[in-house]
C-alpha positions as CSV (number, residue, x, y, z in Angstrom):
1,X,31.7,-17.9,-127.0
2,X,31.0,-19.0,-123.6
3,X,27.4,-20.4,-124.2
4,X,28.1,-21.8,-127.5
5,X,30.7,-23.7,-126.3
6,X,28.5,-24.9,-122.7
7,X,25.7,-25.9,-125.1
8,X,28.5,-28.3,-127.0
9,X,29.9,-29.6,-123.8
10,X,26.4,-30.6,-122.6
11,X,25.7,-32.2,-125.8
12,X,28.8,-34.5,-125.7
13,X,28.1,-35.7,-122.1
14,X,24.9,-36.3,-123.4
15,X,25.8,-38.5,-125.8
16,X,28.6,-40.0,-123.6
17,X,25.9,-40.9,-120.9
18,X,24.0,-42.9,-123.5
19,X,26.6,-44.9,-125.1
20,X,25.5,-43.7,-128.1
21,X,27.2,-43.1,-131.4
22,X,28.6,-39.6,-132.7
23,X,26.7,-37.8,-134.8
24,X,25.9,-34.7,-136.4
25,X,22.2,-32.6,-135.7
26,X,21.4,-29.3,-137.9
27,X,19.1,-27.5,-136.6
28,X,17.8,-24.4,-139.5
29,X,17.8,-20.7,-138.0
30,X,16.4,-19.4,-141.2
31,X,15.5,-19.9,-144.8
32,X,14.8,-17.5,-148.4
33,X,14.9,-18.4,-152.0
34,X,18.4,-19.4,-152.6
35,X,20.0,-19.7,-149.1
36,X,19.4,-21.3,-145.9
37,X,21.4,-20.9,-142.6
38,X,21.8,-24.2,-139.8
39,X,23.4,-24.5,-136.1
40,X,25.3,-27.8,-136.9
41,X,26.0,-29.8,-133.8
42,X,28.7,-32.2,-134.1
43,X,29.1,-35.4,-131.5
44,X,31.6,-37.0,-133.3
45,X,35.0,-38.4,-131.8
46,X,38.0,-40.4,-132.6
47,X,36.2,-43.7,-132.2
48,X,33.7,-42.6,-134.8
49,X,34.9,-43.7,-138.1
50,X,34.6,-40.4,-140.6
51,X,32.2,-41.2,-144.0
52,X,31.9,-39.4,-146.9
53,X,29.8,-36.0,-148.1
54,X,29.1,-33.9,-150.5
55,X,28.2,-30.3,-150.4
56,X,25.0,-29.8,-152.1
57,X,25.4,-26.3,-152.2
58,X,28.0,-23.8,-152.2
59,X,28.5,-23.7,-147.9
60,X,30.4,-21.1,-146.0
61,X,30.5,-22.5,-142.3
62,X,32.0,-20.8,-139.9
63,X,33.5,-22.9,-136.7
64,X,32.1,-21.5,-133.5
65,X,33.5,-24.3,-131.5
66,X,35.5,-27.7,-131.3
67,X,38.3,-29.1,-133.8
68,X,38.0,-31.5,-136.7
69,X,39.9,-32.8,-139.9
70,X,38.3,-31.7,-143.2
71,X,39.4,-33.4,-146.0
72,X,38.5,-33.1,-150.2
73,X,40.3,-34.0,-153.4
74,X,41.8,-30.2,-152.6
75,X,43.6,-31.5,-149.7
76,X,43.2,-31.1,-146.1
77,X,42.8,-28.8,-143.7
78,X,42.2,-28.8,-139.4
79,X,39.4,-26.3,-138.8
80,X,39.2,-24.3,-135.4
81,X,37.4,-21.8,-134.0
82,X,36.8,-18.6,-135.7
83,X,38.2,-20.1,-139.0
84,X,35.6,-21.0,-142.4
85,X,34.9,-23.7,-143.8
86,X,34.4,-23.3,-147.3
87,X,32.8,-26.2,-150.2
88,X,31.8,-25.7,-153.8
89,X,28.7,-26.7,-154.8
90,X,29.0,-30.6,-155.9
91,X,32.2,-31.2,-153.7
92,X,33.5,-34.6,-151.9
93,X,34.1,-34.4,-148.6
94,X,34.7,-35.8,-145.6
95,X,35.3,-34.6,-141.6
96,X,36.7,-36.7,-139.1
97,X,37.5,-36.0,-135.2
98,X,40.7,-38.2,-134.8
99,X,42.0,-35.9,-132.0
100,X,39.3,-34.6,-130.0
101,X,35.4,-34.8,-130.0
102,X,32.6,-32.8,-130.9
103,X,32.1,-29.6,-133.1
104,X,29.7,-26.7,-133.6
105,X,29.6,-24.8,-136.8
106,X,27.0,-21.8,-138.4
107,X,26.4,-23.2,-142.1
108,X,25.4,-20.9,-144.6
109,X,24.3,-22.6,-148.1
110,X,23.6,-20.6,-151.0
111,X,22.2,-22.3,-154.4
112,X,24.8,-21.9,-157.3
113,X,22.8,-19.6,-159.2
114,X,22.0,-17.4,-155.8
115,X,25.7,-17.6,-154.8
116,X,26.5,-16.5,-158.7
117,X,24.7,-13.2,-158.5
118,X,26.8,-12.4,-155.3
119,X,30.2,-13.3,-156.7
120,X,29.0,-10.8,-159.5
121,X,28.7,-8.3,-157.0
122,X,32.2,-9.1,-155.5
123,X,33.7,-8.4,-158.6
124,X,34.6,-12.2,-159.7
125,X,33.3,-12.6,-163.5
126,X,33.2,-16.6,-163.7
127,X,30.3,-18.3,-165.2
128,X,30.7,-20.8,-162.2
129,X,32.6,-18.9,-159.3
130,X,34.0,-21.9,-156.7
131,X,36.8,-21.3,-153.9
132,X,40.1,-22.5,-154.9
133,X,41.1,-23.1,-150.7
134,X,39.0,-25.5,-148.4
135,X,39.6,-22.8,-145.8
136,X,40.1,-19.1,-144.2
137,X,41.8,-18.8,-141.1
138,X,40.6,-16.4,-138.4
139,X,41.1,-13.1,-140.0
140,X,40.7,-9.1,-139.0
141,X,38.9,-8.5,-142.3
142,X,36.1,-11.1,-140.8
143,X,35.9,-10.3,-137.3
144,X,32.8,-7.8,-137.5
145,X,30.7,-9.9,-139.5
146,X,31.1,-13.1,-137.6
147,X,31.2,-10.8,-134.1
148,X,27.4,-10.4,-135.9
149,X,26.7,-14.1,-136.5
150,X,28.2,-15.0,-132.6
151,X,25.5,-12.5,-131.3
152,X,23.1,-14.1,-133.5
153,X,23.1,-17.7,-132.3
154,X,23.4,-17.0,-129.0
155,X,20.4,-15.0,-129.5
156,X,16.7,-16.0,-128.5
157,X,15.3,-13.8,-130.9
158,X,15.2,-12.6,-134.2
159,X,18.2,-12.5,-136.4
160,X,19.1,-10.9,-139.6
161,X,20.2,-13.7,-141.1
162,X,19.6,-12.6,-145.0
163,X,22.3,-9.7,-144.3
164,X,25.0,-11.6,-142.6
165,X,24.7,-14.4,-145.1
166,X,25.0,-12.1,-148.4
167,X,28.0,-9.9,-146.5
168,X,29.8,-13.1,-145.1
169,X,29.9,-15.0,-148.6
170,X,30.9,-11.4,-150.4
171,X,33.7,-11.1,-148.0
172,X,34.3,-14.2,-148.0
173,X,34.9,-14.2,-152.2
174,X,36.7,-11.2,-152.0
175,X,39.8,-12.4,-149.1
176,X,39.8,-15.6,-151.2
177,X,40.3,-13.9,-154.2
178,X,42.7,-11.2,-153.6
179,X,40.0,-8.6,-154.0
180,X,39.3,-5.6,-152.0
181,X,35.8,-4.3,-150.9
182,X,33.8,-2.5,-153.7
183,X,32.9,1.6,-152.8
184,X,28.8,2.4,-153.0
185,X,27.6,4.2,-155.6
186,X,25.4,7.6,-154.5
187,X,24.6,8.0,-158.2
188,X,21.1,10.0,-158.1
189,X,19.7,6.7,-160.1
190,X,20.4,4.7,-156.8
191,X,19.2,7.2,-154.5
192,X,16.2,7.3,-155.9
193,X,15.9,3.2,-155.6
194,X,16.7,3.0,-152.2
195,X,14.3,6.1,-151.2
196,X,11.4,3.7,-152.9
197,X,12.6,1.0,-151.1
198,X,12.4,3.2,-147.6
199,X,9.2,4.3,-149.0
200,X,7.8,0.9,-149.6
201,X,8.9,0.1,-146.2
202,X,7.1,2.9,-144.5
203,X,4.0,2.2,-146.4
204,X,4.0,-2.1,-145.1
205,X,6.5,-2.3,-142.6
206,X,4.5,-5.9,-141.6
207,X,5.0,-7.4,-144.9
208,X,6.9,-10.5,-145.4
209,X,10.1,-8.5,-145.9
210,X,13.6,-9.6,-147.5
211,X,17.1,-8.3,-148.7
212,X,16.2,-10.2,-151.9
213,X,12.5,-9.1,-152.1
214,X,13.4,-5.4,-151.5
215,X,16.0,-5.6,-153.9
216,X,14.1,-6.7,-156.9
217,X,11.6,-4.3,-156.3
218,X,14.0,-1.8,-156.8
219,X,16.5,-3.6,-159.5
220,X,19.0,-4.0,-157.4
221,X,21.4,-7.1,-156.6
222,X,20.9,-8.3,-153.0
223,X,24.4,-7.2,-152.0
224,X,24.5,-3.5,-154.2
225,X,21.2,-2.9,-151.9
226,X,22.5,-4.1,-148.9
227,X,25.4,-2.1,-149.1
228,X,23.9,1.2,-150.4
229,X,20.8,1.2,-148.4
230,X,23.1,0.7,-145.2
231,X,25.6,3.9,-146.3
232,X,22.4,5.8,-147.3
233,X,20.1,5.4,-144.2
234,X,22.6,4.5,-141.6
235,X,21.1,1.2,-140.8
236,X,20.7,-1.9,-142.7
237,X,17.3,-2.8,-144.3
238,X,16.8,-5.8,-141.3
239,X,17.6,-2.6,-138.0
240,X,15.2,-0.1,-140.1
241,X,12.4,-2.7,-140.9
242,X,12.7,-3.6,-137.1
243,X,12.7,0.0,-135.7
244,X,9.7,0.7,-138.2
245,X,7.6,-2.0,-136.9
246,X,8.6,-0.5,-133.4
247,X,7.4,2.8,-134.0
248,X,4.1,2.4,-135.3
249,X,3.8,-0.9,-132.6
250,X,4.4,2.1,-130.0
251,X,2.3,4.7,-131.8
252,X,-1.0,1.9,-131.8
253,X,-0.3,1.3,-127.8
254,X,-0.5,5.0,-127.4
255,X,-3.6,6.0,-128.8
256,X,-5.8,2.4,-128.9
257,X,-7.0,-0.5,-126.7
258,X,-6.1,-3.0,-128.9
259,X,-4.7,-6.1,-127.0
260,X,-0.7,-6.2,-127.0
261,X,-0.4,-9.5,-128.7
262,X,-2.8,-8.2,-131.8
263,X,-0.6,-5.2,-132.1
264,X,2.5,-7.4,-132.4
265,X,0.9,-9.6,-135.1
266,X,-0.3,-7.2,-136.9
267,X,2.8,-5.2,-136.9
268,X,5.2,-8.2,-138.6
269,X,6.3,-9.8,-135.2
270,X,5.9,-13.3,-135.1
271,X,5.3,-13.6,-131.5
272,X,4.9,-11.9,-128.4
273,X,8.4,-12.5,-126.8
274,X,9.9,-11.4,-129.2
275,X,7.9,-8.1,-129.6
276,X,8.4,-7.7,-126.1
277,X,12.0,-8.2,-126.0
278,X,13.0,-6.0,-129.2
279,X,10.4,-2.9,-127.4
280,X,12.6,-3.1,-124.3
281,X,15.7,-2.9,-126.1
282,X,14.6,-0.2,-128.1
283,X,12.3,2.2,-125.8
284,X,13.9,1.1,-122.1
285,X,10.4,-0.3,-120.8
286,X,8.1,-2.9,-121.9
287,X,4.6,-2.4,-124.0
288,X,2.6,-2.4,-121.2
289,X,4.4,0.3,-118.7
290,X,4.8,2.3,-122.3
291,X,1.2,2.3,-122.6
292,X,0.2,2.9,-119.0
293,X,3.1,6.6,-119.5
294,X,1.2,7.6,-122.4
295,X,-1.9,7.4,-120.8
296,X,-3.9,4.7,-122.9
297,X,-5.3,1.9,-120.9
């Protein structure tokens, strides 16, 4: 939590040095039909005077840093680190910073209609699913998935940011609602889906590839193939799309003199830093010193 919180402290004194007033930046980490994912950056203190919001969109935020008052027609609650901040769709709300300054939160919005199709899959049959609390405390049941989303934004580099927001708002649903995670299905019918799906991945690993996307290729719901791919392979759909770019990145540095930064395009990474970082992690050397061992210059 170290950095997230330095990065919070600079942005206070920052704001302290310039006299200015408190405010909140969101900065978006990633986007997809339905959901969307921001580092908010609060600057707020108790001389700021709190105004009101509304939720747009069903929001899941989880605190990574900082204190602050949030407040609804529900009630109120103080929200600390590790805890969730949770809004319906359409919601009133305000946050105010009456006894300390500054906050930094991981907001995950999901469309009503997106965040419909995961209550579904949670097991909650409502027409218009909405949390009954403005809250979750810090909880066991949580810690892997935010442990996930801590490593994410203090990460340079590629997240999988579809995943964590379908299993965050799932769990989320079901510790709200009393409910207790739903078992994968190996039915042969499902197999089968999620062996096209591998199949499909093999065939284009540098598509444009998504939870969602994959899904409705092979009529699934986002989280049913989330959650069965993962017990099926081993991996989730982001770690084997990622190792599956690596391997045929590393196979194409082996055999041709194609420049590095082409191969990385044309094998789905977006840049070369980022290629070269996730080779490194995965093989122990970078592209270049992996070429010059297998003997392709």
């Amino acid at each position: 939590m170290a950095k997230i919180a330095v990065e919070l402290k600079h942005a206070i004194e920052q704001r302290a040095a310039t006299g200015a007033a408190g405010q909140a930046s969101a900065r978006v980490l990633a986007q997809g039909p339905g959901w969307s994912v921001a580092d908010v950056l609060c600057t707020a203190g108790p001389q700021d005077r709190p105004f009101d919001e509304r939720h747009n969109a069903v929001c899941v935020a989880w605190i990574a840093a900082g204190t602050f008052q949030y407040r609804s027609g529900a009630g109120r609650e103080l929200m600390t680190p590790g805890s969730l901040l949770l809004g319906n769709a359409g919601q009133s709300f305000e946050c105010g910073h009456e006894h300390g300054v500054g906050d930094r939160c991981l907001s995950f919005r999901y469309a009503p209609e997106y965040f419909g199709r995961l209550a579904a899959d949670a097991g909650i049959r409502s027409s218009k699913p909405v949390f009954g609390a403005l809250r979750l405390p810090p909880l066991r049941d949580l810690s892997p998935v935010l442990a996930r989303a801590h490593a994410a934004l203090s990460a340079a580099g590629a997240a999988a940011w579809e995943e964590l927001g379908i299993d965050l708002a799932v769990q989320t649903l079901q510790l709200t609602h009393g409910l207790s995670r739903k078992s994968t299905s190996d039915a042969p019918s499902t197999l089968a889906r999620v062996t096209r799906a591998v199949r499909g991945i093999e065939e284009h690993p540098a598509d444009a590839l998504s939870v969602d996307g994959l899904a409705r290729e092979v009529r699934l719901s986002p989280y049913h193939f989330l959650r069965t791919f993962q017990c099926l392979t081993g991996v989730t759909p982001h770690q084997y799309i990622l190792r599956t770019r690596l391997r045929h990145a590393a196979q194409r540095l082996a055999t041709e003199p194609t420049q590095i930064l082409d191969v990385a395009l044309e094998c789905g990474f977006g840049d070369a830093s980022n290629f070269v970082r996730a080779f490194r992690t995965e093989f122990g050397v970078n592209p270049r010193a992996w070429r010059r061992a297998q003997g392709c210059t």
